[in-house]
C-alpha positions in Angstrom: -48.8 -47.5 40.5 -52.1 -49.2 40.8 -54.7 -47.8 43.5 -56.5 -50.2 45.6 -59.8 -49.7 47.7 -61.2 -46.1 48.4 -58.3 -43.9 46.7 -59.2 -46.0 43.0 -62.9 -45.1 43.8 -61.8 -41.7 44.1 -59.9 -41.3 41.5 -62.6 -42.8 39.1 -65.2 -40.1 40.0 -62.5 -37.3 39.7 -61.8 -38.0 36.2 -63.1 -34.5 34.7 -59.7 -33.7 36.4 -61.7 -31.1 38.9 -60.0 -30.8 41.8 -62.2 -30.9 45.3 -62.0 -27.9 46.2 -63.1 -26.5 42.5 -66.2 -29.0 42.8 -67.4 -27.1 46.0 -66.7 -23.9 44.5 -69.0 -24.7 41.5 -71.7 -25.7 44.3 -71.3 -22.3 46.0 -71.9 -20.6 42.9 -75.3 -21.9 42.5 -78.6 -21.1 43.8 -78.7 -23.5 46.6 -74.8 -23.0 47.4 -75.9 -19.3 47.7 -79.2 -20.0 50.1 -76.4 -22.3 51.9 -74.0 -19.7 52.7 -77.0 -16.9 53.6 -77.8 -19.6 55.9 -74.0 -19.9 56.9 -74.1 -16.3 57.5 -77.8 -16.1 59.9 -75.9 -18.6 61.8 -72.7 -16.9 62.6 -74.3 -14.2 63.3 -77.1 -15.5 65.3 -74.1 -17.6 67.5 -71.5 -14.7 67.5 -74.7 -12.6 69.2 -75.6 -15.0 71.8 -72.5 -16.2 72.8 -71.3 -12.5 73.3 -73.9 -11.8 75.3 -73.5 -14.3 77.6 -69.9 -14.5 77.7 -69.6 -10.1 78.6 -72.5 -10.8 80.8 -71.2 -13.5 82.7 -67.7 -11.7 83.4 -69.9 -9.0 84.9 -71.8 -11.2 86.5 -69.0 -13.4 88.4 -66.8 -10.5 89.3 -69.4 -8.2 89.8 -67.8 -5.4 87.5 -69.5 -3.5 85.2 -68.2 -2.9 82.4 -67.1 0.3 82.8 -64.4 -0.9 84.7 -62.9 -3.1 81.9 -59.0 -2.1 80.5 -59.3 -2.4 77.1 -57.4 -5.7 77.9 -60.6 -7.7 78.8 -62.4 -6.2 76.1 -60.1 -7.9 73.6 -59.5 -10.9 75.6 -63.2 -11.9 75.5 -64.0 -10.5 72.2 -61.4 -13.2 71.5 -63.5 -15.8 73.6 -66.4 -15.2 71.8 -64.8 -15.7 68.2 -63.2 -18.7 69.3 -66.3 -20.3 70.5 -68.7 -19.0 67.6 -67.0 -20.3 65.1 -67.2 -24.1 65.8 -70.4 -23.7 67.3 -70.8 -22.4 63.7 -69.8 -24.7 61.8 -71.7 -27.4 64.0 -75.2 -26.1 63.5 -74.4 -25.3 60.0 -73.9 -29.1 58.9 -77.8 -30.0 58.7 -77.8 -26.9 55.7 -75.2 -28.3 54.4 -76.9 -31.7 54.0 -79.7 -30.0 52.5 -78.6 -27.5 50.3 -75.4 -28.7 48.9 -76.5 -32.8 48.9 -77.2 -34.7 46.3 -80.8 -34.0 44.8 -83.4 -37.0 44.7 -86.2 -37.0 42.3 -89.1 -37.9 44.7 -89.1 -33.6 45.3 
């Protein structure tokens, strides 16, 4: 079976017989994938603060409850809030490191 188009490209610059995933693993293991995944991690953890605080503070805010008033119930309900928003916001203002740390390398510095 002869591939056509973007799938022959592919398969041309895979011919080491890496698969994609082991390519990116290599990456990680280096220097910059290392400085890219400290990054990865100020991120998370710079978005998972923030969007806590606003999300606990908000409930309080609109229902005029402090929080020790909460079941346990909302506790985990929003904790779960707050994961599911920080982790695409995440992976959104992790791309630009990504571009710079794992891209390809140009030799004008």
């Amino acid at each position: 079976m002869q591939l056509h188009g973007v799938a022959s490209r592919y398969k041309h610059q895979n011919t080491a017989g890496k698969q994609t995933g082991e390519i990116m693993l290599e990456k990680l293991r280096t220097r910059d994938g290392k400085k890219f995944l400290t990054a990865l991690v100020i991120v998370f953890i710079t978005v998972l603060t923030v969007v806590s605080r606003v999300t606990f503070e908000g409930v309080e805010e609109q229902y005029n409850m402090p929080m020790e008033h909460w079941s346990a119930s909302m506790f985990i309900m929003q904790g779960a809030w707050v994961l599911i928003y920080s982790v695409p916001f995440s992976f959104i203002i992790s791309l630009p490191f990504a571009f710079y740390f794992l891209g390809p390398k140009d030799d004008r510095g």
